[in-house]
VMD Tcl script that draws the C-alpha trace (Angstrom):
set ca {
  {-74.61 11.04 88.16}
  {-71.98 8.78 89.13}
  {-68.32 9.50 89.25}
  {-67.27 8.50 85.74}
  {-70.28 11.49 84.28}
  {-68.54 13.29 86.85}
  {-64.92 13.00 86.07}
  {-66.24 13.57 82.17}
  {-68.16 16.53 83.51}
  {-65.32 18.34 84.89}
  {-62.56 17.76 81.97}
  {-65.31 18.78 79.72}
  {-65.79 22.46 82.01}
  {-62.52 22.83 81.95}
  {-62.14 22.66 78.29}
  {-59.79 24.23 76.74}
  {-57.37 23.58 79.27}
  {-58.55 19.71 79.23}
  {-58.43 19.91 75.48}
  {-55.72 17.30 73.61}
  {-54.84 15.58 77.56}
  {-56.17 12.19 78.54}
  {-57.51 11.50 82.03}
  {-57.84 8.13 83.56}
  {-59.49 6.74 86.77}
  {-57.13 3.83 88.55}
  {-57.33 2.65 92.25}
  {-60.22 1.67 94.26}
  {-63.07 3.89 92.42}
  {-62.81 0.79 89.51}
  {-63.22 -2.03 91.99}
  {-64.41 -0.88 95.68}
  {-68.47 -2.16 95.81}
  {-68.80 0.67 98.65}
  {-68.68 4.22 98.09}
  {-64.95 5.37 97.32}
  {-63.86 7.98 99.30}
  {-61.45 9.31 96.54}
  {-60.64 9.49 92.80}
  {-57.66 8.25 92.03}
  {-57.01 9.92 88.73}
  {-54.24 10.15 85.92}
  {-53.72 13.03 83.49}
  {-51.72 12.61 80.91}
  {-50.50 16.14 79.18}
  {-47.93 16.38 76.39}
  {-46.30 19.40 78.52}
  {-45.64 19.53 82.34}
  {-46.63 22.99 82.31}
  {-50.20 21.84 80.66}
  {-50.38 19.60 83.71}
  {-49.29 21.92 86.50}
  {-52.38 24.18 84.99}
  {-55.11 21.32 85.46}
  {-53.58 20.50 88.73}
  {-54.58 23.82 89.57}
  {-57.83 24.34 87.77}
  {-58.64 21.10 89.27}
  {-58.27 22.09 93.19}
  {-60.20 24.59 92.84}
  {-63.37 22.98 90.85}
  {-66.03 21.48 92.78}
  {-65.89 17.72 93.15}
  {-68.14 15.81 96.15}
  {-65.11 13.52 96.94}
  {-60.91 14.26 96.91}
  {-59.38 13.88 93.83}
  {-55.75 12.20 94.24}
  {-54.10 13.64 91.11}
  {-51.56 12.36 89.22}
  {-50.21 14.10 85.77}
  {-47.84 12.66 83.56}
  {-46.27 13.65 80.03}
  {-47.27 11.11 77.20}
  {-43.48 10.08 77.44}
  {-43.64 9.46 81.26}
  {-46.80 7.56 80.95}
  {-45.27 5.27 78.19}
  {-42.34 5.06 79.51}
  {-44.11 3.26 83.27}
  {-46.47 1.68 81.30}
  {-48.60 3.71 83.60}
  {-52.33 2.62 82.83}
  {-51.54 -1.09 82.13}
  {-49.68 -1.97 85.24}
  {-52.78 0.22 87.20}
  {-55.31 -1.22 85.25}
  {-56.29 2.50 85.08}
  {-59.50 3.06 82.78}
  {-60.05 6.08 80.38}
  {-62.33 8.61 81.26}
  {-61.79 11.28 78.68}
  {-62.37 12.00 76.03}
  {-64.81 9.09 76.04}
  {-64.83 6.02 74.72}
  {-67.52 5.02 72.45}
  {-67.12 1.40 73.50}
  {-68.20 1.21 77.43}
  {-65.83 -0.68 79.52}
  {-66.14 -3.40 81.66}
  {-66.82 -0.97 84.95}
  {-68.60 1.59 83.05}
  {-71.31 1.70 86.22}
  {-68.93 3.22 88.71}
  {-70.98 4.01 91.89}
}
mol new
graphics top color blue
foreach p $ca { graphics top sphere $p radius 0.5 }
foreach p [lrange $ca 0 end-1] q [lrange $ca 1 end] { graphics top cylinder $p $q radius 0.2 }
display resetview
């Protein structure tokens, strides 16, 4: 299973916390060819308080690598222009298009 299943894995377990968010890999896991050694990942909520729960639900889930979190309203995302200036991909809910670094290691 590589780390995108992964990722998709745990926002589906945590349904329905994860339910109505977005989450988004950025960073090194998109472009490293060696093993990352963390998962640079984007939540975007439309409350902080939604956020603040995953952030929590998320330290305590079982991942084999650190997570570096990051959570965001939709407004706070939009308003940095967040995903385009990282170049940050979606990773739920899926796509049904893959995308160009769908084989993450």
């Amino acid at each position: 299973m590589n780390f995108r299943e992964r990722l998709l894995q745990l926002a589906t377990d945590l349904l329905p916390l994860s339910d109505g968010t977005t989450w988004y890999a950025f960073g090194s896991i998109l472009r490293a060819p060696t093993p990352a050694h963390d998962v640079d990942l984007l939540i975007v909520t439309d409350t902080v308080e939604k956020g603040i729960q995953l952030r929590a639900a998320i330290l305590e889930a079982p991942f084999p690598i650190p997570i570096d979190l990051v959570t965001m309203t939709e407004e706070e995302a939009t308003e940095l222009e967040f995903v385009s200036r990282t170049g940050a991909e979606q990773v739920f809910p899926p796509h049904q298009v893959p995308v160009a670094s769908d084989a993450w290691i």
